[in-house]
C-alpha positions as CSV (number, residue, x, y, z in Angstrom):
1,X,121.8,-160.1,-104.9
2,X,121.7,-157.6,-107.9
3,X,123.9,-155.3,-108.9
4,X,122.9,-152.3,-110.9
5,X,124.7,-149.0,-111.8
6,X,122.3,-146.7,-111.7
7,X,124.2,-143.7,-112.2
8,X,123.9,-140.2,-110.8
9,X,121.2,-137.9,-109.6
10,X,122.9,-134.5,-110.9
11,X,120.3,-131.7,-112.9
12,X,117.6,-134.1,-111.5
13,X,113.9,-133.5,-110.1
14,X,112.7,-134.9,-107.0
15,X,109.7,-136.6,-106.6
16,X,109.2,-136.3,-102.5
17,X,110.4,-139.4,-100.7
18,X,111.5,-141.1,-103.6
19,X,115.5,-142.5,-102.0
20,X,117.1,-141.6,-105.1
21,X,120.9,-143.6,-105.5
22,X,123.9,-141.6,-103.9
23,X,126.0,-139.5,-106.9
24,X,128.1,-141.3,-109.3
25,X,128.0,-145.0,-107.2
26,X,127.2,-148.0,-107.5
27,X,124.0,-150.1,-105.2
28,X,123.9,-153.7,-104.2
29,X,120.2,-154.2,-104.5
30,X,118.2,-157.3,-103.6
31,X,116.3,-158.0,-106.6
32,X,112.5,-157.2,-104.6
33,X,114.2,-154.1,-103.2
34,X,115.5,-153.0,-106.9
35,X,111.8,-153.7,-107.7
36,X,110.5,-151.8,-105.0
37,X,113.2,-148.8,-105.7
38,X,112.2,-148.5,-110.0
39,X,108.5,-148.9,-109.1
40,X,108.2,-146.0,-107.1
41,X,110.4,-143.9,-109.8
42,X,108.4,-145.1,-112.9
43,X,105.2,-144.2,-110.5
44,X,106.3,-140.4,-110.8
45,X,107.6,-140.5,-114.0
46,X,104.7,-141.7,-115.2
47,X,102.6,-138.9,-113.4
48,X,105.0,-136.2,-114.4
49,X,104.5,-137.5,-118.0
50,X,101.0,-137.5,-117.9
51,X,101.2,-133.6,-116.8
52,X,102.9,-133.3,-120.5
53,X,101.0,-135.4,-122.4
54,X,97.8,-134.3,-120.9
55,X,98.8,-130.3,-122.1
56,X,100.2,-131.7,-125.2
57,X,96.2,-133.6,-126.4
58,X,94.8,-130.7,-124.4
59,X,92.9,-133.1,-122.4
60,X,91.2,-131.8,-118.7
61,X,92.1,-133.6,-116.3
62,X,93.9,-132.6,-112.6
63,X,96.7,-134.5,-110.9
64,X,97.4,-134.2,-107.5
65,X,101.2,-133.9,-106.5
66,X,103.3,-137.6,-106.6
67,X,103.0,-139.2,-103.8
68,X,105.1,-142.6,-103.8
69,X,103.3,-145.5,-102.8
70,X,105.0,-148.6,-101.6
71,X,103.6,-151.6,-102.6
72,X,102.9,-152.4,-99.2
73,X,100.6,-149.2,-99.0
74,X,96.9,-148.6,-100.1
75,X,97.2,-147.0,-104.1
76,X,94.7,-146.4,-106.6
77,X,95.3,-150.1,-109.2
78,X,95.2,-149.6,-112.5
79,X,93.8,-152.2,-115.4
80,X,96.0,-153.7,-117.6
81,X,96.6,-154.4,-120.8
82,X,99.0,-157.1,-122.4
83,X,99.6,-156.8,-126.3
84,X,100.4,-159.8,-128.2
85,X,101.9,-158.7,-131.3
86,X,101.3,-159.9,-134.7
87,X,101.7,-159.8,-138.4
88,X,103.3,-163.0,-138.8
89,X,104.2,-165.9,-136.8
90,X,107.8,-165.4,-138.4
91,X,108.8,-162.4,-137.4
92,X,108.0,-159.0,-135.9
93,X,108.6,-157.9,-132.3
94,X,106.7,-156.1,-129.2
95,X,109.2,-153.4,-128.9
96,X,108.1,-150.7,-131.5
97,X,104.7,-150.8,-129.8
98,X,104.8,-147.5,-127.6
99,X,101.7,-148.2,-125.1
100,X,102.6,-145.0,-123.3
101,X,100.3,-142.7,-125.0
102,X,97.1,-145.0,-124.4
103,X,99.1,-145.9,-121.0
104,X,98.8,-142.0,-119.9
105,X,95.5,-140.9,-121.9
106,X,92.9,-143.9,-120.3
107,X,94.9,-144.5,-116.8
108,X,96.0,-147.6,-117.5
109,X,98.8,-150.0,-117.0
110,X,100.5,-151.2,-121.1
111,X,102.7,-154.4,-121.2
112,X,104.1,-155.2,-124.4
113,X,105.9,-158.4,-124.9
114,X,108.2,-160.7,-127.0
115,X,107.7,-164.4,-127.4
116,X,109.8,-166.7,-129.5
117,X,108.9,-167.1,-133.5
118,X,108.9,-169.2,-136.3
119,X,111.8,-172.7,-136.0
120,X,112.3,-171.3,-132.3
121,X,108.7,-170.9,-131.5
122,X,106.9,-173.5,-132.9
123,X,108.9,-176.4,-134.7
124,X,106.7,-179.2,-133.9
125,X,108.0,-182.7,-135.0
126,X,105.4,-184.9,-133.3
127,X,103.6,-187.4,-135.1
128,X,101.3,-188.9,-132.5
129,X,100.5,-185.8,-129.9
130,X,97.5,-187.5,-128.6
131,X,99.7,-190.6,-127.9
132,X,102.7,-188.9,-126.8
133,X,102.3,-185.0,-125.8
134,X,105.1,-183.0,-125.9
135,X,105.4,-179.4,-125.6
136,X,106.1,-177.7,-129.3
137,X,103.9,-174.3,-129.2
138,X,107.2,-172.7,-127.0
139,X,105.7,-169.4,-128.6
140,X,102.4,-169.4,-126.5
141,X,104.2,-170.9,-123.8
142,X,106.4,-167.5,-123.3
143,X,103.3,-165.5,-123.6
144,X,101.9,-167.7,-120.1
145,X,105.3,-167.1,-118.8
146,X,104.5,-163.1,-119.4
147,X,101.1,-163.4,-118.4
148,X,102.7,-165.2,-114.9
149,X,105.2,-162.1,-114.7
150,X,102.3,-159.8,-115.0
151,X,100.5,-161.3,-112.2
152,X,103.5,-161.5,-109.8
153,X,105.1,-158.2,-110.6
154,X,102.6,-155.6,-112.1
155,X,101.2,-154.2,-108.3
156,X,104.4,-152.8,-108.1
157,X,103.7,-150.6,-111.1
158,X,100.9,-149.9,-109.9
159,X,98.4,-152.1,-111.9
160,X,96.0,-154.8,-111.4
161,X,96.6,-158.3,-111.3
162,X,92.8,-158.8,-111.3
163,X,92.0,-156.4,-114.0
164,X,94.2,-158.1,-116.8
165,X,93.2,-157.9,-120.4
166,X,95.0,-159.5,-123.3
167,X,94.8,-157.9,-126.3
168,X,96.4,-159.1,-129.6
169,X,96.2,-157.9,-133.4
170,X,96.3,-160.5,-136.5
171,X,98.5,-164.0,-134.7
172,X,99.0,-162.3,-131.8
173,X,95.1,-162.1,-131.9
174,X,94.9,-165.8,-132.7
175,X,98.1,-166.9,-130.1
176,X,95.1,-165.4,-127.8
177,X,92.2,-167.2,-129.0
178,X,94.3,-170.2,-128.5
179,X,95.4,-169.6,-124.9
180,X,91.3,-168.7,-123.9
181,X,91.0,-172.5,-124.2
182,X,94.5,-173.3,-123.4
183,X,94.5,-175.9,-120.2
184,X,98.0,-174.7,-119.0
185,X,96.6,-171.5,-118.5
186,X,95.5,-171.3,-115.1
187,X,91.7,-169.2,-114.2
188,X,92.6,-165.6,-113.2
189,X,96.1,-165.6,-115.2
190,X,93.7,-162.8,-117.4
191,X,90.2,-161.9,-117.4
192,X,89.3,-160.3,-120.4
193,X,90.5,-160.5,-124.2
194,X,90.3,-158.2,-127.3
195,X,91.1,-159.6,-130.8
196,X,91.8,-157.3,-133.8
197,X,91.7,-159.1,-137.1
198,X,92.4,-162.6,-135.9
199,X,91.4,-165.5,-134.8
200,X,92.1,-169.5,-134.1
201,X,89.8,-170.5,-136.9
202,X,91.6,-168.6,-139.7
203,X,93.2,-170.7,-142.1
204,X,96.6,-169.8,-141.7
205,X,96.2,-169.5,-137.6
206,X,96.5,-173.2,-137.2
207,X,99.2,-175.3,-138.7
208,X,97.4,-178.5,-139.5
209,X,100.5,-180.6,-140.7
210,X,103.9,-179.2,-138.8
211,X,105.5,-182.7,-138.8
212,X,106.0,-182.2,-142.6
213,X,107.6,-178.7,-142.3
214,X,110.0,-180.0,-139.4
215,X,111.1,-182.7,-142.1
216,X,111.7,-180.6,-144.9
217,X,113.7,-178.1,-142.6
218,X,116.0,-181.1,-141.5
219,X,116.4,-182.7,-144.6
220,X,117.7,-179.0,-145.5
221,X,120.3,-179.0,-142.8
222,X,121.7,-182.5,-143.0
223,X,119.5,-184.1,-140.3
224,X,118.6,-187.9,-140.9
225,X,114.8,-188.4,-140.5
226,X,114.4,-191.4,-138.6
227,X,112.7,-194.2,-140.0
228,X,109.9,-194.5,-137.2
229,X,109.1,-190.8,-137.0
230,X,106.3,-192.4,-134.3
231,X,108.5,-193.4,-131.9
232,X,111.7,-191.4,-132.7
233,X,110.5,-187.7,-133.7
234,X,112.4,-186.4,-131.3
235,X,115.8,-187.4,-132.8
236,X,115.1,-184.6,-135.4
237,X,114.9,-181.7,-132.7
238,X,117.9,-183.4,-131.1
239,X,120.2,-183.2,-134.5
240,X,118.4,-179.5,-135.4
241,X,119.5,-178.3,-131.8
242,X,123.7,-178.6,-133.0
243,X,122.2,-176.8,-135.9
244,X,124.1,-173.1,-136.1
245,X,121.3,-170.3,-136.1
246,X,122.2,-168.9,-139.4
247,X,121.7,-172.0,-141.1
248,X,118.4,-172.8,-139.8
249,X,117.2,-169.2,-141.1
250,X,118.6,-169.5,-144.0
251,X,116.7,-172.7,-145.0
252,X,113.2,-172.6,-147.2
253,X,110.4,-174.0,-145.6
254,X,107.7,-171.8,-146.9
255,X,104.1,-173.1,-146.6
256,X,101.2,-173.2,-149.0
257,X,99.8,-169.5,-150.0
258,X,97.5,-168.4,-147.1
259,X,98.6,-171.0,-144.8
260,X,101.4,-170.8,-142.1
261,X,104.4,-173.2,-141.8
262,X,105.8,-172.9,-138.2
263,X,103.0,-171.4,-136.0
264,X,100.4,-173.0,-133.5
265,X,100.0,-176.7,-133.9
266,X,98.8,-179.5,-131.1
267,X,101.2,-180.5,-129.5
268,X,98.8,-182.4,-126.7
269,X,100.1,-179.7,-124.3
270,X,99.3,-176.0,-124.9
271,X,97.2,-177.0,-127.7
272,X,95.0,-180.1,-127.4
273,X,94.3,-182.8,-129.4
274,X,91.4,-182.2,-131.9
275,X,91.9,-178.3,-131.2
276,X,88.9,-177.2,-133.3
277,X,86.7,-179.8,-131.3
278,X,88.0,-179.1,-128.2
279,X,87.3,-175.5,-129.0
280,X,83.8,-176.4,-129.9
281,X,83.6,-178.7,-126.5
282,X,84.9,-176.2,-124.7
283,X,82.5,-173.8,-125.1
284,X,79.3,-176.3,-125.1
285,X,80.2,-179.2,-123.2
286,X,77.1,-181.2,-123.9
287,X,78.1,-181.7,-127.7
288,X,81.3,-184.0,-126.9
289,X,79.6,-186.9,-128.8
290,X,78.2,-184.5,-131.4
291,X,81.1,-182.6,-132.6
292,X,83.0,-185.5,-133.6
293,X,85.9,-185.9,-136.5
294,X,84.3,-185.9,-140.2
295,X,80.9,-184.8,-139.1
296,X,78.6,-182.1,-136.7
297,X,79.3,-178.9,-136.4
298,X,82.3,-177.4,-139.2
299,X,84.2,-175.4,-136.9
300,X,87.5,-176.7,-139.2
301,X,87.9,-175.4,-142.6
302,X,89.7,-178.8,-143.3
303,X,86.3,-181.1,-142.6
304,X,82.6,-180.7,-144.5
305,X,79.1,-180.8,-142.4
306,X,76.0,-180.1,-142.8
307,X,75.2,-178.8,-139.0
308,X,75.4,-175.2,-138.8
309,X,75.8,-173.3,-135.7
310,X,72.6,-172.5,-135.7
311,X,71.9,-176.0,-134.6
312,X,73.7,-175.4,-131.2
313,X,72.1,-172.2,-130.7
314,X,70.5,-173.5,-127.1
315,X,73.5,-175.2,-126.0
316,X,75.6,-174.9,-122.7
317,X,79.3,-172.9,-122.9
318,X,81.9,-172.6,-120.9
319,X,83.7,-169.6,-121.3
320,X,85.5,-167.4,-118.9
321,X,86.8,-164.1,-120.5
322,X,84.6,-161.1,-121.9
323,X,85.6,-160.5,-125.4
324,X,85.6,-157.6,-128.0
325,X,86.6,-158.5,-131.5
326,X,86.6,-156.4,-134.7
327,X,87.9,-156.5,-138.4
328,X,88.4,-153.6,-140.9
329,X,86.7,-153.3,-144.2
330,X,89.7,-154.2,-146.1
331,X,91.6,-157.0,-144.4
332,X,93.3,-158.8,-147.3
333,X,94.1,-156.1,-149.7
334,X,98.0,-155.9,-148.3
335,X,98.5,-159.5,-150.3
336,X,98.1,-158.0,-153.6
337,X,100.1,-156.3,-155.6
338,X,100.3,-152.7,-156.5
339,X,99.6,-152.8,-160.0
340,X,96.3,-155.1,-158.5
341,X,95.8,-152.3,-156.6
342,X,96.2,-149.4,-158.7
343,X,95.0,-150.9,-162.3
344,X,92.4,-153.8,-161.0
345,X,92.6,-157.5,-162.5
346,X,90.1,-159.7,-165.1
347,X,87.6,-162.5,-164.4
348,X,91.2,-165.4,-164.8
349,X,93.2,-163.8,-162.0
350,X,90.3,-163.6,-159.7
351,X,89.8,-167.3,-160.3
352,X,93.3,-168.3,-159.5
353,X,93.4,-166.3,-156.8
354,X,90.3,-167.9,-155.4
355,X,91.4,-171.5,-156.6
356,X,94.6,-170.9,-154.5
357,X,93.4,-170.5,-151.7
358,X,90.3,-173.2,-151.8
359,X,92.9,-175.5,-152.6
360,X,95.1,-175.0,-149.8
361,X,92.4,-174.2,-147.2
362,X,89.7,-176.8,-147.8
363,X,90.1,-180.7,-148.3
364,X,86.7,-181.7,-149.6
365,X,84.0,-180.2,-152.4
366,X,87.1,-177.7,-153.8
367,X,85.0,-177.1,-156.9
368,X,81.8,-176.4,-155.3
369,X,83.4,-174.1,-153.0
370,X,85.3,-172.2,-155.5
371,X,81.8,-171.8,-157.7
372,X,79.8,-170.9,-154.9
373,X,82.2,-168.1,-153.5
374,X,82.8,-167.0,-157.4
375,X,79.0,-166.3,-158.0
376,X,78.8,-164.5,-154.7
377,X,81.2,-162.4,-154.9
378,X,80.4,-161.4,-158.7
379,X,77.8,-158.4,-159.2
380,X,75.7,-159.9,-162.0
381,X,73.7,-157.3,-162.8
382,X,76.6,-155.5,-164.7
383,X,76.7,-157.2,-167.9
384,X,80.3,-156.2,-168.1
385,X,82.6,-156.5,-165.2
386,X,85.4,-153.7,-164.6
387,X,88.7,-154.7,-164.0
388,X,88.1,-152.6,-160.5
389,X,85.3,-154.2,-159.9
390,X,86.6,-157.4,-159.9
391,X,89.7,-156.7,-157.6
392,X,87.1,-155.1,-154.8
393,X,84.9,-158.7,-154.8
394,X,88.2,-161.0,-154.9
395,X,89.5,-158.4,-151.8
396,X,86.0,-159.0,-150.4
397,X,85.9,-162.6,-151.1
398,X,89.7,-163.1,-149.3
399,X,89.2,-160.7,-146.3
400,X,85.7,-162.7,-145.2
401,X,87.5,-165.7,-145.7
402,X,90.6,-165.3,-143.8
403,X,89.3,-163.2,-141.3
404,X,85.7,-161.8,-141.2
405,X,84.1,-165.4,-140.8
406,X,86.4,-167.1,-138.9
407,X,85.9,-164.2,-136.5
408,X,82.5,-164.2,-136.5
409,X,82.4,-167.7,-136.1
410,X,84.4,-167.3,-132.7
411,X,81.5,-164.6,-131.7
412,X,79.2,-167.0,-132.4
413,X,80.7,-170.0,-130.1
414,X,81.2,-167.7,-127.3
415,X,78.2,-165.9,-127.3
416,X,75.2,-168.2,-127.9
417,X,74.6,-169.7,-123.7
418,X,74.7,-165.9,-123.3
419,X,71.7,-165.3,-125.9
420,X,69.7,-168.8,-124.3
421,X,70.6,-168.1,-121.0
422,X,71.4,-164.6,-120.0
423,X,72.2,-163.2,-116.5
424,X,74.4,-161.6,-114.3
425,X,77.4,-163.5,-114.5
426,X,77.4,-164.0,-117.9
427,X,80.3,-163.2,-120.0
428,X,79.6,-160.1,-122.8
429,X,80.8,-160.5,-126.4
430,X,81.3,-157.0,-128.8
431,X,81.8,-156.8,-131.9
432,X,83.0,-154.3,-134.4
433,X,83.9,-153.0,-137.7
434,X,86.7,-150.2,-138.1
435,X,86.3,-148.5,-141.1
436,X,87.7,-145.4,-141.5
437,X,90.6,-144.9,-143.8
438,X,93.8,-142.8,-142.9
439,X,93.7,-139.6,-145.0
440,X,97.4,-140.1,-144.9
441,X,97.5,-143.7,-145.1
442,X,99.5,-146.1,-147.9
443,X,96.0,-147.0,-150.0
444,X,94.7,-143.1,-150.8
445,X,93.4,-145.1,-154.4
446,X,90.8,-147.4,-151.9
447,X,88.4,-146.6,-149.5
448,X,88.4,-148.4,-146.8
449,X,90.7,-150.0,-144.0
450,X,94.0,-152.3,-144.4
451,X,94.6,-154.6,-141.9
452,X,96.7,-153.0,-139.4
453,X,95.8,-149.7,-140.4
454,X,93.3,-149.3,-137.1
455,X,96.4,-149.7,-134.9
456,X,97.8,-146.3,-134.6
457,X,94.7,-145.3,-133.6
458,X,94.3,-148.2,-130.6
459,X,97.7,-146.7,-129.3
460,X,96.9,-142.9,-129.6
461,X,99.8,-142.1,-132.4
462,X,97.1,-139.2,-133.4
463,X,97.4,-137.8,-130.1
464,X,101.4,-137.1,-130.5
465,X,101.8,-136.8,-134.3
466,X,102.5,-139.9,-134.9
467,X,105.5,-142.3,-133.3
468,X,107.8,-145.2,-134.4
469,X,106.7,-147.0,-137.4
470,X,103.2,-145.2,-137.5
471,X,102.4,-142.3,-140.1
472,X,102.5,-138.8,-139.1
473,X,100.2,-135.9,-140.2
474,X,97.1,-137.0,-138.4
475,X,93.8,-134.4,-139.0
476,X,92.1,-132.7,-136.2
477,X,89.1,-135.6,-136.9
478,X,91.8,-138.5,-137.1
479,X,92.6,-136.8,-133.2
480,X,89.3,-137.5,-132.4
481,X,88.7,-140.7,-133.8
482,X,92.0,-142.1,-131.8
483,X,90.3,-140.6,-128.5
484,X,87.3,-142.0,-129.4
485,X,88.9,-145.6,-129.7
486,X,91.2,-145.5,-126.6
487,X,87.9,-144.5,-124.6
488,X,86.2,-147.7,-125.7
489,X,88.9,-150.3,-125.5
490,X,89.6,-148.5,-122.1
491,X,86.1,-148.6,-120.9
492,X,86.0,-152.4,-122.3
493,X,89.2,-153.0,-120.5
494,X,87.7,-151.7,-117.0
495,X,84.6,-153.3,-116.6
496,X,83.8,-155.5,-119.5
């Protein structure tokens, strides 16, 4: 049994046969019929909203009266979207995402979640996962829990359970790469999947070594590291667990520039062994003895080869979820500085900009690599090179690296059986680039898009003048632009 105080019903409209809760008293609600009793009120709020939202964007668009529907009764479902929220692995939260706008505008059903971070999330002190799996990636594993919620619960709100689509921006876009391959995510748990500016093949989506990062954290708090981390790793989460929360915040365990130190890692369970074979396998099963460790196809940023993806162009796949992905023009200009931004930077910062992160990202050929992307990204027909200039190529040069090509790269896996074998149960990939730039944004000195900046949009903050931590002041044309957006991620969202 639940209890619940759900107060009085004074000053209050009613929505037909809605049982609203006697005045000033308390009910003893089963927890089903407590479901049953808030779906049925959220129902016509949400239709009563929609009446004022609708006049507020000056949309067309008729409502019949509200009708409560219980969920044993026929009703009209909705599709649904989950966001996975991201900016860092370490911190950030679901809750300032308000999905009612793009909820109310494209008739659909937003769920926003939260999911464990950073120590809590994804401390991982397991030498030997393909020996001795153990589940460490408790992040993603709250996201399935969600994802399970949704699928039980989300008809009584109205939506459909077999309309779900995931939808994620920078890790959260990545925790949802990672799940589309996931085994302990059961077929039908979600059905489609939208990543904005992230994916499992970024550099700093995967974290290749966490085993060292759980060490240096207990060493920090007075934990003994056993001397057979092998057989014993799981006497450090035991001594971290007596560990007061403050302390384990408090301790530095930063990882390499560009590179994450607790986020995904395999852990044998939610993440396999091998993951970026696996997530080659996955998709073209035929390649298991191809795609092997050192050699074959370099879907790992750590590992050189000299097969392309091109090779595999005619192979089999296996993937189950329809998938639009996108990027903005700007992606990695939010790690530099403002005086990079404002002034520009010379030829030497560029390089150890560039050096950083080929060092930390790469394990083999680090000067080749750092040549080659240093005479790409350099206009050579300008006999001098502006200061400007050279801050817009090393932007260039870090946003294709940590996001445009890993992304691509993703297209490319899940899209080639479609290109050699196309029909009608095919899944469809889309791709975009967003790359308008807010006239009232935090970068008026660049054109372009920062990552992130593409959100307010995705959520309709135009529509309402802006809400939460989104700006305000949007333009008539920034009005449009958001509808424009909602329409296609709806329309995506619906039928593919």
């Amino acid at each position: 049994m639940s209890v619940r105080n759900v107060g009085t019903t004074s000053n209050t409209t009613r929505c037909h046969s809605v049982r609203y809760p006697p005045s000033a008293g308390w009910m003893v609600l089963t927890f089903g019929e407590y479901l049953r009793y808030l779906s049925n009120v959220l129902y016509c709020s949400t239709v009563i909203r929609n009446e004022l939202h609708y006049s507020t964007v000056r949309r067309t668009h008729s409502h019949g009266a509200c009708v409560p529907v219980g969920p044993t009764e026929a009703m009209q479902r909705y599709p649904v979207l989950v966001y996975v929220h991201g900016e860092s692995y370490e911190w950030n939260s679901g809750n300032p995402y308000d999905g009612s706008v793009l909820a109310s505008y494209a008739d659909l059903v937003v769920v926003t979640i939260n999911y464990r971070l950073g120590i809590l999330g994804f401390l991982n002190a397991n030498l030997a996962p393909h020996l001795k799996a153990r589940v460490a990636n408790y992040g993603l594993m709250d996201q399935i829990a969600a994802l399970h919620w949704v699928q039980q619960n989300v008809a009584l709100f109205g939506g459909d359970p077999g309309n779900v689509t995931l939808f994620g921006h920078g890790t959260g876009a990545a925790c949802i790469n990672f799940l589309m391959t996931s085994p302990t995510v059961m077929p039908g748990l979600f059905h489609r999947a939208i990543l904005l500016s992230g994916s499992a093949l970024s550099s700093w989506a995967l974290v290749e070594d966490p085993v060292s990062f759980a060490v240096r954290l207990a060493r920090q708090v007075n934990c003994s590291i056993p001397e057979d981390l092998y057989r014993d790793h799981e006497n450090i989460v035991d001594c971290l667990r007596d560990v007061p929360l403050e302390d384990l915040l408090r301790a530095d365990v930063s990882a390499p520039t560009y590179l994450s130190s607790f986020g995904p890692s395999v852990d044998g369970v939610v993440i396999k062994t091998d993951f970026q074979k696996e997530l080659l396998t996955y998709f073209h099963p035929d390649l298991q003895g191809y795609a092997g460790s050192g050699g074959g196809v370099n879907t790992n940023m750590k590992r050189s080869g000299d097969a392309t993806l091109a090779a595999i162009a005619n192979s089999a796949g296996g993937n189950r979820y329809d998938l639009l992905f996108g990027v903005v023009t700007s992606e990695a200009l939010w790690r530099f500085s403002a005086s990079d931004i404002q002034a520009g930077f010379e030829g030497e910062r560029r390089d150890k900009i560039i050096r950083t992160y080929v060092r930390n990202a790469y394990t083999y050929h680090l000067s080749e690599i750092f040549f080659t992307v240093v005479n790409e990204y350099t206009d050579w027909e300008r006999t001098v090179q502006h200061p400007i200039n050279t801050r817009d190529a090393t932007v260039a040069a870090l946003s294709d690296a940590e996001f445009v090509a890993p992304l691509v790269q993703t297209g490319d896996l899940l899209s080639y059986k479609v290109l050699s074998n196309p029909g009608p149960d095919a899944t469809k990939s889309y791709f975009y680039v967003f790359d308008y730039q807010t006239k009232d944004g935090d970068y008026p000195q660049r054109m372009g898009t920062v990552h992130g900046e593409e959100l307010p949009y995705v959520f309709g903050a135009p529509l309402v003048d802006g809400f939460n931590h989104f700006p305000r002041n949007y333009t008539k044309s920034e009005v449009g632009l958001s509808e424009a957006v909602i329409v296609y991620f709806s329309n995506f969202a619906r039928t593919g």
